[in-house]
PASEVEX-102342 format. One line per field, with one value per atom (N, C-alpha, C, CB): residue number from 1; residue in three letters; x, y, z. Coordinates in steps of 0.001 Angstrom, whole numbers, plus 500000, padded with zeros to 6 digits. Glycine has a CB too. Layout:
BEGIN
n	c(NUM|...)
res	c(ALA|...)
c1	c(X|...)
c2	c(Y|...)
c3	c(Z|...)
END
This chain:
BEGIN
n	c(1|1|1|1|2|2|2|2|3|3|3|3|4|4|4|4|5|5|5|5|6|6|6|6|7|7|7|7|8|8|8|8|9|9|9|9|10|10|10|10|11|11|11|11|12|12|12|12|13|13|13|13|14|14|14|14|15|15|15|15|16|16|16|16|17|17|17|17|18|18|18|18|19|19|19|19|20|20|20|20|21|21|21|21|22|22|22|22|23|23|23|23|24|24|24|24|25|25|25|25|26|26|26|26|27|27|27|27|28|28|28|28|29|29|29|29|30|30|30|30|31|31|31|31|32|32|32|32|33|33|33|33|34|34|34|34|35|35|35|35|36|36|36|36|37|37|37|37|38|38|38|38|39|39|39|39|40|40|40|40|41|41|41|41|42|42|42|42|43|43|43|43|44|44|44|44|45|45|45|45|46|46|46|46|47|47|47|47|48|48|48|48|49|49|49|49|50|50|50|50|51|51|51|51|52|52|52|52|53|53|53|53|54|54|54|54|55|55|55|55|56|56|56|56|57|57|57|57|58|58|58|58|59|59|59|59|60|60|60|60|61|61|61|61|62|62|62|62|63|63|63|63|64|64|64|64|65|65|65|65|66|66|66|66|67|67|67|67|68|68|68|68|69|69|69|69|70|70|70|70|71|71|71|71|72|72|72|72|73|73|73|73|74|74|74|74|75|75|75|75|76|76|76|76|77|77|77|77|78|78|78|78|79|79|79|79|80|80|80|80|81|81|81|81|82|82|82|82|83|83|83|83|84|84|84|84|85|85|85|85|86|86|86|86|87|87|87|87|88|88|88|88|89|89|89|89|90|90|90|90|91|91|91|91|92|92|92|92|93|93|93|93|94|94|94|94|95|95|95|95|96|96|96|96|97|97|97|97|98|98|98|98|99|99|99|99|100|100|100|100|101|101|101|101|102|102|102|102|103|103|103|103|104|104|104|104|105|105|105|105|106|106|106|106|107|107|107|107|108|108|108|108|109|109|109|109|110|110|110|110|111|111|111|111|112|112|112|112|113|113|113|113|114|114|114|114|115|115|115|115|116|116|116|116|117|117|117|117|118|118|118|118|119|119|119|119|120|120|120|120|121|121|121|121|122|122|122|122|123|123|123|123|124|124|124|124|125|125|125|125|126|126|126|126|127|127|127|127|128|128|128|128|129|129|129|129|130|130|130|130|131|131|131|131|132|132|132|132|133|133|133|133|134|134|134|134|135|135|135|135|136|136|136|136|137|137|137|137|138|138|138|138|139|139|139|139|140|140|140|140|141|141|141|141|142|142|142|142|143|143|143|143|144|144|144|144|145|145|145|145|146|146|146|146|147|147|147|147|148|148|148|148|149|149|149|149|150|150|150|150|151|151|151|151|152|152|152|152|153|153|153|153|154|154|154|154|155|155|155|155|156|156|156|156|157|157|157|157|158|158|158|158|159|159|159|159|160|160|160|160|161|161|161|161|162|162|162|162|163|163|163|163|164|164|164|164|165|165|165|165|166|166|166|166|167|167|167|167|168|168|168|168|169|169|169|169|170|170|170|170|171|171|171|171|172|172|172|172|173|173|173|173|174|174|174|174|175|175|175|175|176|176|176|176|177|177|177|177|178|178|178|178|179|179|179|179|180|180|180|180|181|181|181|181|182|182|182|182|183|183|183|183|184|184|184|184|185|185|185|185|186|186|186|186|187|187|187|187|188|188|188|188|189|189|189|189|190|190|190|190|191|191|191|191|192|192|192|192|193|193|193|193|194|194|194|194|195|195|195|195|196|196|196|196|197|197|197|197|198|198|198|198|199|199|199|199|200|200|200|200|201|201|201|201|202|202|202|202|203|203|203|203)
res	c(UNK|UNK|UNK|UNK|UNK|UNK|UNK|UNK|UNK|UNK|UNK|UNK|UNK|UNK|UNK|UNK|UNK|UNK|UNK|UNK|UNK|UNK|UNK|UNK|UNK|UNK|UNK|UNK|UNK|UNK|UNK|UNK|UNK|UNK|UNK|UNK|UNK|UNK|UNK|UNK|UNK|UNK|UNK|UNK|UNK|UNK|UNK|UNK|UNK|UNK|UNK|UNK|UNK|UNK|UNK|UNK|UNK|UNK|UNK|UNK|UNK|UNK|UNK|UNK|UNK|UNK|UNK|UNK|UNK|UNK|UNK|UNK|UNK|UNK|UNK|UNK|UNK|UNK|UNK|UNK|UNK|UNK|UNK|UNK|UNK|UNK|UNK|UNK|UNK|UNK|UNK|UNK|UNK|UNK|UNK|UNK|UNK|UNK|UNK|UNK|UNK|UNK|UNK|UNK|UNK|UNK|UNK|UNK|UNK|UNK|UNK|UNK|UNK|UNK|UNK|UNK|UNK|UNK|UNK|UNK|UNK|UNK|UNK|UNK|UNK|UNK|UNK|UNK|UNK|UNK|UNK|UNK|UNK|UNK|UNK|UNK|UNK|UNK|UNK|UNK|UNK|UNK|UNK|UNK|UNK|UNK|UNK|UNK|UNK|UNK|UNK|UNK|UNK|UNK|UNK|UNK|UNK|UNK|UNK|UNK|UNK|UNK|UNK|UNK|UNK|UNK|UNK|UNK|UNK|UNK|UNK|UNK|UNK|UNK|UNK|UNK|UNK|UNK|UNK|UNK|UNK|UNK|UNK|UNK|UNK|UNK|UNK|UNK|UNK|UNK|UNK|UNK|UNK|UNK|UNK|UNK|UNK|UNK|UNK|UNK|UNK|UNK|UNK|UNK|UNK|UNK|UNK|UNK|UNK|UNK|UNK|UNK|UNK|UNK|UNK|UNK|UNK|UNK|UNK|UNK|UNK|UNK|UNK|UNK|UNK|UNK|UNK|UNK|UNK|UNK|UNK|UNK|UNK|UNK|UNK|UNK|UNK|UNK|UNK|UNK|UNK|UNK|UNK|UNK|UNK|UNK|UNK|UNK|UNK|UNK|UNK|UNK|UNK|UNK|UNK|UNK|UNK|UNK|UNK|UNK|UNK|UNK|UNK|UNK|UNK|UNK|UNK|UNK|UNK|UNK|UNK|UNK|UNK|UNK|UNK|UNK|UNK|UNK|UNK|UNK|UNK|UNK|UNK|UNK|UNK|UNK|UNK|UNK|UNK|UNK|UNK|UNK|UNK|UNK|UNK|UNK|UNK|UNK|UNK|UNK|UNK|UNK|UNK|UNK|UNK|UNK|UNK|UNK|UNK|UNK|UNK|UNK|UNK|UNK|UNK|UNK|UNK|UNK|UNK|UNK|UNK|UNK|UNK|UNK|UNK|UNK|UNK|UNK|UNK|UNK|UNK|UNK|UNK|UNK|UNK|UNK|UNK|UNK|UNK|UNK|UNK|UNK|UNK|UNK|UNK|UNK|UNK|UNK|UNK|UNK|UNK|UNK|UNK|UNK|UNK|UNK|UNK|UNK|UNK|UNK|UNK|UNK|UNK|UNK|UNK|UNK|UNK|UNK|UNK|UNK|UNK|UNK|UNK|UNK|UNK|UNK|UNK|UNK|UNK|UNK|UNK|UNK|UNK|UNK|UNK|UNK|UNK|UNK|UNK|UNK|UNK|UNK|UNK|UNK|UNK|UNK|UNK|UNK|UNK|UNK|UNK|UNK|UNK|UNK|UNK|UNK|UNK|UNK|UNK|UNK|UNK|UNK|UNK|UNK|UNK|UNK|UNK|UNK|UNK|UNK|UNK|UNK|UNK|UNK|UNK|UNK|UNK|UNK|UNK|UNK|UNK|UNK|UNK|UNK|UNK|UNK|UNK|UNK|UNK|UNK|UNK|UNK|UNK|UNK|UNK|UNK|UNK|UNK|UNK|UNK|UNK|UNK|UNK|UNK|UNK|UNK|UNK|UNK|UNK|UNK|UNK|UNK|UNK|UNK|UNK|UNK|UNK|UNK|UNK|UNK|UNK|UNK|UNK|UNK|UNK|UNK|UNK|UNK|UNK|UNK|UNK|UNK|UNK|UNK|UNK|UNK|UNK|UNK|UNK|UNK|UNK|UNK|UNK|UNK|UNK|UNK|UNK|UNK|UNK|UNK|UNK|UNK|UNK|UNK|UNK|UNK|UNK|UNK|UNK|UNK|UNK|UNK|UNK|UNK|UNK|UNK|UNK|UNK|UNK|UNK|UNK|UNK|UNK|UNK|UNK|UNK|UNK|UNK|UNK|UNK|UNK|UNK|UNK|UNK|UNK|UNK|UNK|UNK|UNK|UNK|UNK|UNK|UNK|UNK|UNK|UNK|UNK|UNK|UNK|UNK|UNK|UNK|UNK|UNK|UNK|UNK|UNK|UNK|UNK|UNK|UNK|UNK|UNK|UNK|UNK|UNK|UNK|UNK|UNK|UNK|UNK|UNK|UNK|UNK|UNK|UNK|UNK|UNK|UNK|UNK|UNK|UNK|UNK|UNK|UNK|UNK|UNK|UNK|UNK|UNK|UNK|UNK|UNK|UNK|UNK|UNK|UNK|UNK|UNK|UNK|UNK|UNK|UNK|UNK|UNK|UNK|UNK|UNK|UNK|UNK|UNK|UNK|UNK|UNK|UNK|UNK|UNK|UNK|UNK|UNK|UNK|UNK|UNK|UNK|UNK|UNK|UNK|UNK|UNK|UNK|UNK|UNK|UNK|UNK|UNK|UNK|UNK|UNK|UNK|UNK|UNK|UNK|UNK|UNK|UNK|UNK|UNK|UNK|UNK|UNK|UNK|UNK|UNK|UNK|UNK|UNK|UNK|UNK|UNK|UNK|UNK|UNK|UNK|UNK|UNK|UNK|UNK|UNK|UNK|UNK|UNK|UNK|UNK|UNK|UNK|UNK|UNK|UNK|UNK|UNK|UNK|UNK|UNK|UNK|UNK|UNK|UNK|UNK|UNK|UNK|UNK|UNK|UNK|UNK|UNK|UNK|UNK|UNK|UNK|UNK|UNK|UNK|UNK|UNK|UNK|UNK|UNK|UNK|UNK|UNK|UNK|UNK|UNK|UNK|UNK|UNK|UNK|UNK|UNK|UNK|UNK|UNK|UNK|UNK|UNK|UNK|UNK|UNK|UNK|UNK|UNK|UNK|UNK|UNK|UNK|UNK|UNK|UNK|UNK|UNK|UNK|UNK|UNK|UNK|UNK|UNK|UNK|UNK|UNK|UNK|UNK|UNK|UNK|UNK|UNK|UNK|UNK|UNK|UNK|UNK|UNK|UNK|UNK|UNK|UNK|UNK|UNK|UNK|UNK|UNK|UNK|UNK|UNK|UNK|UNK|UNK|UNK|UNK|UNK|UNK|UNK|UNK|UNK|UNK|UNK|UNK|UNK|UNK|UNK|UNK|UNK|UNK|UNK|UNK|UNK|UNK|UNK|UNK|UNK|UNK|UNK|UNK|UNK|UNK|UNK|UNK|UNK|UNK|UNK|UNK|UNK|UNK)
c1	c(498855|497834|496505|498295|495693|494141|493799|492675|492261|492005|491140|491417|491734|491014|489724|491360|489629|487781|487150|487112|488637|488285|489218|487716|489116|489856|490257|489327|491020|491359|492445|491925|491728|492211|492665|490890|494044|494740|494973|496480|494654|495624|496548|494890|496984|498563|498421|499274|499438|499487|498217|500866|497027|495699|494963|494960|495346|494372|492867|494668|492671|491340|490814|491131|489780|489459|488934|488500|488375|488295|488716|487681|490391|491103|491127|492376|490910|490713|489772|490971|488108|486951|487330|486128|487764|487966|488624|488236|489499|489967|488832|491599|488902|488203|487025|487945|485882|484828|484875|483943|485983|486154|486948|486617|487474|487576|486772|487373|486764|485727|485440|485902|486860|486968|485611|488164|485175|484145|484057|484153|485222|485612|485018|487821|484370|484314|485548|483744|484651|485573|485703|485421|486759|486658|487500|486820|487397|487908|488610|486308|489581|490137|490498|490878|489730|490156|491089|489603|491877|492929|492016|494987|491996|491863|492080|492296|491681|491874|492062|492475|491647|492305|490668|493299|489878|488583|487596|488158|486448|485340|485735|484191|486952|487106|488086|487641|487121|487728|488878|487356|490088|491038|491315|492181|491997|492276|493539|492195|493560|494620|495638|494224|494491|495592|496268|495099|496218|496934|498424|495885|499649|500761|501080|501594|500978|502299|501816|503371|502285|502106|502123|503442|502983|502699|501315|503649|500764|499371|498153|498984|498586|497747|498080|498043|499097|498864|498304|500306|498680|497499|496121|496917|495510|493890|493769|492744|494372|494592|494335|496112|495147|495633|494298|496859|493668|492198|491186|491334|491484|490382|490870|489918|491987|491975|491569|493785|490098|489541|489218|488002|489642|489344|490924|487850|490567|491640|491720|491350|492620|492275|493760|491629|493469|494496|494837|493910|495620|496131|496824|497014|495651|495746|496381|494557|497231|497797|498529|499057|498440|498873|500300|497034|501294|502403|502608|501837|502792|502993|502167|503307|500755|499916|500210|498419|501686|502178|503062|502934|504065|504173|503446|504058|502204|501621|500828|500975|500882|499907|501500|498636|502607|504280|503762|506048|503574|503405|502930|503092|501460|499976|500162|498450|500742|501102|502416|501330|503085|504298|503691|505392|502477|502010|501269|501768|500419|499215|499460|497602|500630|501520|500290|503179|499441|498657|497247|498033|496671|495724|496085|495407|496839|497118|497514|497300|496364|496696|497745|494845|497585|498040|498389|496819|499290|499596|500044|500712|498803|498844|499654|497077|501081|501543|501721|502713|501356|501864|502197|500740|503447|504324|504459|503642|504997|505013|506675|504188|507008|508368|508835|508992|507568|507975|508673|508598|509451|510099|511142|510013|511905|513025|513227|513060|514476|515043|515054|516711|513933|513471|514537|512307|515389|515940|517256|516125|517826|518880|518844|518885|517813|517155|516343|516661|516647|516706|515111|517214|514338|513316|513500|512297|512106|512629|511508|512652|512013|511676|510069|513056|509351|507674|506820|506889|508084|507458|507685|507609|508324|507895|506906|508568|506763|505291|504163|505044|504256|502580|502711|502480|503449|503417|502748|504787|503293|503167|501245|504747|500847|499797|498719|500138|499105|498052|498715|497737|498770|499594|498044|500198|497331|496312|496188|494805|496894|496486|497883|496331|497506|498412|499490|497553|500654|502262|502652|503568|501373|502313|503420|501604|502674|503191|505200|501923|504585|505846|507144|505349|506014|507665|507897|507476|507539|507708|508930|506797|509989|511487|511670|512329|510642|510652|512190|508815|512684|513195|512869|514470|512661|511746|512889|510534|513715|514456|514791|515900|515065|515774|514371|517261|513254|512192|511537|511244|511656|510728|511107|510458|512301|512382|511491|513254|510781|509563|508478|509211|508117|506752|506649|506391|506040|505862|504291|505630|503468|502425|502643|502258|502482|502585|502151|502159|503353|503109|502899|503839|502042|502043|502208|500691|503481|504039|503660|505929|503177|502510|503188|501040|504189|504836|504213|506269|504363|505049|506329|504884|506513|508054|507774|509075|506838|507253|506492|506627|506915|506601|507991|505948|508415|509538|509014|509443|507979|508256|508299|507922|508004|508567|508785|507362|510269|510902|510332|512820|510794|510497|511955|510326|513024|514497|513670|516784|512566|512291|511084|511757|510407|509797|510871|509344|511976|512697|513521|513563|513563|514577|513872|514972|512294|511192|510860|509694|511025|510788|512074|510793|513202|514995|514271|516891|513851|514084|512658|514656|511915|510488|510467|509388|510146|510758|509618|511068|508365|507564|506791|506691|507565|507203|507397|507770|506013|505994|505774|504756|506818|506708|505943|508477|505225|504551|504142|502222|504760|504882|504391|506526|503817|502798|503441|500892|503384|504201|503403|504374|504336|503778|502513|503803|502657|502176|502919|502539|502010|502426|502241|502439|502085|502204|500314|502654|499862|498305|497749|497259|498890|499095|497393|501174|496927|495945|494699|495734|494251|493560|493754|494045|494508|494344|494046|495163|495017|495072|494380|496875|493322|492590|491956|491699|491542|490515|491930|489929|493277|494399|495056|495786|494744|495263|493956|496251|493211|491855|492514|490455|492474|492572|493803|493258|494886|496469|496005|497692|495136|495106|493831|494719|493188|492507|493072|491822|494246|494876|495982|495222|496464|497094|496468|497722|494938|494663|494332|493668|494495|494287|495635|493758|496643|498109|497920|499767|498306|499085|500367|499107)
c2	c(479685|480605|480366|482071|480659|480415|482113|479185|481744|482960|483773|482854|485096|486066|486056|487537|486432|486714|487468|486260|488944|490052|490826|490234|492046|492931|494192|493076|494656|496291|496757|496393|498007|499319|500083|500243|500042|501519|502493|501256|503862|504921|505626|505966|505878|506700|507676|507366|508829|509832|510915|510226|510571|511343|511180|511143|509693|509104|509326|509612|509084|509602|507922|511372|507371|505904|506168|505067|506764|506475|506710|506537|506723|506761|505030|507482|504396|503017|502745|502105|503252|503140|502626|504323|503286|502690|501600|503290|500923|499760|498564|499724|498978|498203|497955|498903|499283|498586|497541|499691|497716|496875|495788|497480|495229|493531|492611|493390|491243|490294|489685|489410|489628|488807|488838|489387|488014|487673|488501|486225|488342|488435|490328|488162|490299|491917|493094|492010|494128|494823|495882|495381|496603|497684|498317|497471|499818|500984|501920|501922|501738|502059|503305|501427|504891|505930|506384|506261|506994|507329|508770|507957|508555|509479|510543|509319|511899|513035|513738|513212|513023|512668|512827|510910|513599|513966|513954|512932|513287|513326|512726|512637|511842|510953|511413|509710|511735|512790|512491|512425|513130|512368|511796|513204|511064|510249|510436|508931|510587|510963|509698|512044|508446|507555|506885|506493|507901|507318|508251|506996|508031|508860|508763|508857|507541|507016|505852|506113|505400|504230|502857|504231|502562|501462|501189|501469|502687|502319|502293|503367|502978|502921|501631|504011|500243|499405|498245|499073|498595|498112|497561|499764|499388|499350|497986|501819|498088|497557|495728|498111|495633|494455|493621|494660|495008|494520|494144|496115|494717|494327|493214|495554|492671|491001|490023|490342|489824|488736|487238|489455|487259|486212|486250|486817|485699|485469|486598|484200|487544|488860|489322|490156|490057|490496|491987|490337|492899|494102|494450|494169|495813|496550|498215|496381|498637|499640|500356|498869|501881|502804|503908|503902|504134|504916|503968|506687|505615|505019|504171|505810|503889|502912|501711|503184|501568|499950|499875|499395|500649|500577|499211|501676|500636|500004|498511|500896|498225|496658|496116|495776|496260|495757|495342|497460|496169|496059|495306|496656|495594|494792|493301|495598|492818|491583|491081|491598|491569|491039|490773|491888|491203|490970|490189|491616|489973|488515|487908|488823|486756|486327|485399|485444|484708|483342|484044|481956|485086|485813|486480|486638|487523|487378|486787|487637|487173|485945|486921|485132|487764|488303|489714|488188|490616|491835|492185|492072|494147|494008|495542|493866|496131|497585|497964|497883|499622|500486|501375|501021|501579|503128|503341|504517|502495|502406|502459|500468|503338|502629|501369|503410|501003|499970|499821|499539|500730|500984|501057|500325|501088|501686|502671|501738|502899|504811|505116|505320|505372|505812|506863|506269|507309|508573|507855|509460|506923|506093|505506|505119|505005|504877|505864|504227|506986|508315|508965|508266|508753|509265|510752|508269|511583|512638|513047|513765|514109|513941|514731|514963|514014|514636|515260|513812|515098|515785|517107|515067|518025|519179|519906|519641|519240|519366|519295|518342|518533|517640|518166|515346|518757|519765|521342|519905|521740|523159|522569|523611|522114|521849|521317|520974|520241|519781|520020|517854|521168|521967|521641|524034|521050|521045|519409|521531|518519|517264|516257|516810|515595|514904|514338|513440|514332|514180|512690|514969|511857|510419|510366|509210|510486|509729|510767|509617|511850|512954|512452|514640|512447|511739|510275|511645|509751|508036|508007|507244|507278|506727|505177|506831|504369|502964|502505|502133|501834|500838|499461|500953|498664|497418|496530|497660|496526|496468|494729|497928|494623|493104|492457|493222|493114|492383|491855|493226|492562|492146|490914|492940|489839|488712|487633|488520|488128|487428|487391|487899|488260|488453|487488|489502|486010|484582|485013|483018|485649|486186|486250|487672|485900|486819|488034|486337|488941|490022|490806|490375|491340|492256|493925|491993|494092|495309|495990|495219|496937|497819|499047|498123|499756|500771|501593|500347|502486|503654|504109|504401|503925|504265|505992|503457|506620|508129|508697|509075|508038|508674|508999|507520|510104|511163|510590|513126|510024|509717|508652|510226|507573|505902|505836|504458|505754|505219|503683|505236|503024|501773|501158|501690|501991|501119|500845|502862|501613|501120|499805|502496|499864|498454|497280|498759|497490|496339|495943|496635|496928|496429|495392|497843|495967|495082|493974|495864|494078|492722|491561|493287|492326|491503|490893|492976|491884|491628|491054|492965|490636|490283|488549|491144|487861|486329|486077|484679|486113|485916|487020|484737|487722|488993|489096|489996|489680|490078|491554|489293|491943|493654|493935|494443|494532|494859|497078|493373|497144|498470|498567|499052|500095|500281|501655|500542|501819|502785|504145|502386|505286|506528|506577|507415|505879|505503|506816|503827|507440|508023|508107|508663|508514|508583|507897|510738|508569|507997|507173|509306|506336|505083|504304|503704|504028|502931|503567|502594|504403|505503|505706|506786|506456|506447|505306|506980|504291|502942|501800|502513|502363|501221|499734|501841|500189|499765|498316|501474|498759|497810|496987|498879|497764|496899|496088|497889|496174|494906|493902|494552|493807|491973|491507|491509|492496|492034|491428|493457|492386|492035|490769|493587|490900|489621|488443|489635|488633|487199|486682|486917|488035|487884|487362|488838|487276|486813|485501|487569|485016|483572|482660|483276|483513|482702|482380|483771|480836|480464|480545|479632)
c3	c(500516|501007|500279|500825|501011|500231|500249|501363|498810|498400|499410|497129|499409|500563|500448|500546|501452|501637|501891|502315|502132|502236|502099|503129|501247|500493|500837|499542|501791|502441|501618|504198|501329|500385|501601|499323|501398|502295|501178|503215|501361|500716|501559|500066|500802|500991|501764|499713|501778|502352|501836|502184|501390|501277|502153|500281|502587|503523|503275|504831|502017|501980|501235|500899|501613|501338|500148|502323|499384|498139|497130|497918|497214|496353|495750|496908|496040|495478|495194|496038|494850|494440|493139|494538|491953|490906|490467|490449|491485|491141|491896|491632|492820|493823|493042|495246|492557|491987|490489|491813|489886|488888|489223|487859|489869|490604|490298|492037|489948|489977|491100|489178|491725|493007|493798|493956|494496|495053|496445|495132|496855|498401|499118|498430|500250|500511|500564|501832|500345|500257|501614|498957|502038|503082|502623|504491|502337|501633|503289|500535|503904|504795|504943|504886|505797|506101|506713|506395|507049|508392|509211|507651|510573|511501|511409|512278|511296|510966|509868|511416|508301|507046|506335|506995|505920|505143|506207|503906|506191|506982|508306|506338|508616|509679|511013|509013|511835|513365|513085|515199|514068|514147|515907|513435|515792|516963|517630|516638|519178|519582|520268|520444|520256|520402|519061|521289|517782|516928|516384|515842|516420|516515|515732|517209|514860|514163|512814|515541|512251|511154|511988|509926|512932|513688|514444|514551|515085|515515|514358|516625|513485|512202|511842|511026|511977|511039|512345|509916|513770|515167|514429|516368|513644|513958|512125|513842|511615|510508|510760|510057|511855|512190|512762|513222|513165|514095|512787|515297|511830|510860|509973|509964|510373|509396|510466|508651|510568|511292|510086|512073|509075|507886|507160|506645|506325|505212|504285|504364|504374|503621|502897|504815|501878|500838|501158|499269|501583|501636|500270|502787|499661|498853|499123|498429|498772|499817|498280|501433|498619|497572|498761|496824|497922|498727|500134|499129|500766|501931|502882|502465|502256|502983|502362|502977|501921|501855|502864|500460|503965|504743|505889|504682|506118|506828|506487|507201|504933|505107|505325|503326|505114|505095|506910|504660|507888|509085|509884|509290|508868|509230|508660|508368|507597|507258|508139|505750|508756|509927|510765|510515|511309|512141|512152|512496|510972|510632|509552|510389|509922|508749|508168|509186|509572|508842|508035|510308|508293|507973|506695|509003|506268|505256|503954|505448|503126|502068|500851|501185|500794|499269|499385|498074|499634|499491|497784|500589|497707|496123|496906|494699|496452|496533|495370|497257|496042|494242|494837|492802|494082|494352|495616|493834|495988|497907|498004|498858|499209|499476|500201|500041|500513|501122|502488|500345|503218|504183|503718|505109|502417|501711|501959|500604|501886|501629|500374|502074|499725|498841|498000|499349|498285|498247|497476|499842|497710|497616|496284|498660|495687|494836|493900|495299|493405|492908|493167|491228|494167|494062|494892|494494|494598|495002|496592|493558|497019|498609|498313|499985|498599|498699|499608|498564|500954|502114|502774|502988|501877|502015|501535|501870|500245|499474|500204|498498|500859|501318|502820|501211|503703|504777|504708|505060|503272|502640|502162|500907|501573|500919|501901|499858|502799|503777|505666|503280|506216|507224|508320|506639|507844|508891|509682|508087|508432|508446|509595|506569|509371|511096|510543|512240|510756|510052|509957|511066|510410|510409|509639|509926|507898|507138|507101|505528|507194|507006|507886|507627|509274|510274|509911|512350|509485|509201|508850|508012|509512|509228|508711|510641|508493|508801|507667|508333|508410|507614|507906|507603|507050|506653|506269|505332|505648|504485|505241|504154|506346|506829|507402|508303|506907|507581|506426|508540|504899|504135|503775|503138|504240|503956|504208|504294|505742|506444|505873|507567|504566|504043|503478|503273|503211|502534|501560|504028|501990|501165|499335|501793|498958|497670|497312|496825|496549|496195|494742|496759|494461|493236|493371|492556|492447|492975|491342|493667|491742|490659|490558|490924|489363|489225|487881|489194|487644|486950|486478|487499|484906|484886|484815|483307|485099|485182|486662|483622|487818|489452|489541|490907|489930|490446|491812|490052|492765|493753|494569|494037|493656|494151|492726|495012|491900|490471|490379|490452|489638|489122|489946|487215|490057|490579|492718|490376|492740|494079|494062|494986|493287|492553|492519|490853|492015|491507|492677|490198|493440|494832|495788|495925|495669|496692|495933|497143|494886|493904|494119|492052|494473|494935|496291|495450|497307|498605|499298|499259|498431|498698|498554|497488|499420|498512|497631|499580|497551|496290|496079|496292|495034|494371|493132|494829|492711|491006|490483|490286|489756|489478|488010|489368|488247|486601|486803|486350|485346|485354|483660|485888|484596|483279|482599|483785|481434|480709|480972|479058|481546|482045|482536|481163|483583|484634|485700|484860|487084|487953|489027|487784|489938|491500|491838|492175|490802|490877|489593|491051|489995|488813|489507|489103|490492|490812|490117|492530|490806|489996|488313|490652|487683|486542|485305|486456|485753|484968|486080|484501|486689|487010|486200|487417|485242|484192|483691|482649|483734|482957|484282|481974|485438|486443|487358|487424|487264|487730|487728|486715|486151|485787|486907|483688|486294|487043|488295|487475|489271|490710|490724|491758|490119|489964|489832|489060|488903|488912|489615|487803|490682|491322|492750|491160|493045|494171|493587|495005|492314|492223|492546|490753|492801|492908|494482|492482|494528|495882|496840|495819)
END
């Protein structure tokens, strides 16, 4: 794979795009950046032809017109998991953190987050809540390289769901940062730059 040339930040179930400002602005990488909103999710209307994580990783799919790296937090690794099945030659480099990946998360001792985030955001649109994906016989197809970024203290993607996508990923690298948490990208931005920097220098 050659080095991207352009850099999309998904967030998670906040859906709010600048939850990756702080990593994103400390990058060296050359390549542009696009800080990716979801529909109905802070300032951004919502859209009624969007239902689901599959059409969310559609509009995704429309924006790798170059050689580009998918940066994705929670469950907006799903969707770059999606958006890279779909643009195997376009994608150069998927970076996830604390994502399930399309795992059953649950199986792997994490704990269930979506009654929380129903009770707390009851206004906001359920993709991520109804999302069932299992991935699990597809992530063999991902040839990209990956950097999988954990937390040994998230109660809601563990480090044993890091290490499973790190088994079932064929070129994947896990690096976990000590009490580290769910807003591991965010907090320890400043220690994970470099990581992803040198992870878009790998072929």
């Amino acid at each position: 794979m050659s080095s991207p040339s352009k850099l999309l930040f998904l967030p998670g179930a906040s859906g709010i795009a600048a939850f990756w400002e702080p990593l994103g602005t400390r990058l060296l990488h050359p390549a542009s950046r696009e800080f990716v909103g979801y529909p109905g999710f802070g300032a951004i209307p919502a859209d009624p032809d969007i239902k689901g994580l599959d059409d969310l990783a559609t509009r995704v799919v429309q924006r790798i017109d170059q050689p580009t790296a998918l940066i994705a937090q929670s469950m907006g690794g799903v969707i770059a998991i999606l958006a890279a099945l779909k643009r195997p030659q376009l994608v150069t480099h998927l970076v996830l953190t604390v994502t399930s990946g399309g795992l059953d998360t649950r199986r792997l001792g994490a704990v269930d987050w979506r009654e929380d985030f129903i009770k707390a955001n009851p206004h906001r649109p359920n993709w991520f809540v109804a999302s069932r994906h299992d991935l699990t016989a597809r992530l063999r197809h991902i040839s990209a390289p990956v950097l999988l970024l954990w937390g040994d203290a998230d109660p809601i993607s563990p480090v044993a769901v890091g290490q499973k996508l790190e088994q079932l990923l064929p070129n994947a690298q896990l690096h976990v940062v000590a009490g580290g948490m769910h807003d591991l990208a965010q907090v320890h931005a400043q220690e994970l730059a470099p990581l992803v920097d040198a992870h878009f220098a790998r072929a």
